[in-house]
C-alpha positions, 0 to 999 in steps of 0.5 A, a space after each residue: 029679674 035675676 041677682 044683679 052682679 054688680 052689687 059688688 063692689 057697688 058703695 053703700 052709705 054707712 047707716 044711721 048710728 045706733 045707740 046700744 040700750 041697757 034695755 035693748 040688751 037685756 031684751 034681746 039676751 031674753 029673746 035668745 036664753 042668754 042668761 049670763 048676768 053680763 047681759 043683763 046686771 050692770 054690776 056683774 057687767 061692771 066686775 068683769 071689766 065692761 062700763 054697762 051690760 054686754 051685749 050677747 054674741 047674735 046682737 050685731 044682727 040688729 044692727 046689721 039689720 039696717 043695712 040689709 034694709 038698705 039692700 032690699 031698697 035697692 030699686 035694681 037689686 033683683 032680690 026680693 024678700 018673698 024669695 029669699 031664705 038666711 043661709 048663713 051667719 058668721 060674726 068677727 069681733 074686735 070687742 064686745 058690743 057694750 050698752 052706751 055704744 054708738 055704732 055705725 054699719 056700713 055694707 058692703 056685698 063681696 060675692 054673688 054666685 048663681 046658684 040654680 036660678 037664683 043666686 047666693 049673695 054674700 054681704 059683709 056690714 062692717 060695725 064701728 063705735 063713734 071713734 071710727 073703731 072696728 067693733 064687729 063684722 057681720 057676714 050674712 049669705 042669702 040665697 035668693 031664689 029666682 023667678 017662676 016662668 
């Protein structure tokens, strides 16, 4: 099956809220050599004007992460995770993603272009606080590679 065109467009639910860990940040700012101590001291966090440690710029991913899971369970999507590669990542950001958030993501896929036998799918998971507040957009570009007759 190829890449289903009418992805697009197609409504998906906002995903569980995610509470953002103290934790959770210093980790993933190890996982990724973020070594400024915003990422990791609350009171050099705190001297900067943020309430607890911010969270380095790739940590939406996280989040976004359940979205793209909602993706892939989709029965009629045509993509399958064997034959398909991250192409691309962009973030656009409000705020910075803070310890003590509650975030919400909800997706939204805006483009499938054929690409061979595959196609690039183009998806957008808007992030927003507990208030309804946008916080970041996390753009992703998957190439999914088609069948082998």
């Amino acid at each position: 099956m190829s890449v289903n065109p009418e992805l697009v467009g197609r409504p998906f639910p906002p995903t569980a809220s995610y509470l953002v860990g103290r934790e959770k940040v210093r980790e993933f700012a190890r996982a990724v050599f973020a070594t400024d101590p915003q990422h990791s001291d609350p009171a050099a966090a705190q001297a900067l004007g943020y309430a607890d440690v911010v969270a380095p710029p790739t940590f939406p991913i996280v989040i976004q992460d359940l979205t793209m899971q909602q993706l892939l369970a989709t029965p009629d999507s045509g993509i399958a995770l064997e034959r398909t590669v991250h192409a691309e990542q962009r973030f656009r950001y409000s705020r910075p993603i803070v310890a003590g958030d509650e975030l919400v993501a909800q997706l939204q896929i805006t483009n499938i272009r054929p690409f061979g036998k595959g196609a690039m799918v183009t998806s957008e998971s808007e992030i927003t606080d507990a208030a309804g507040a946008h916080v970041v957009t996390a753009t992703s570009v998957l190439l999914v590679g088609g069948e082998v007759a």
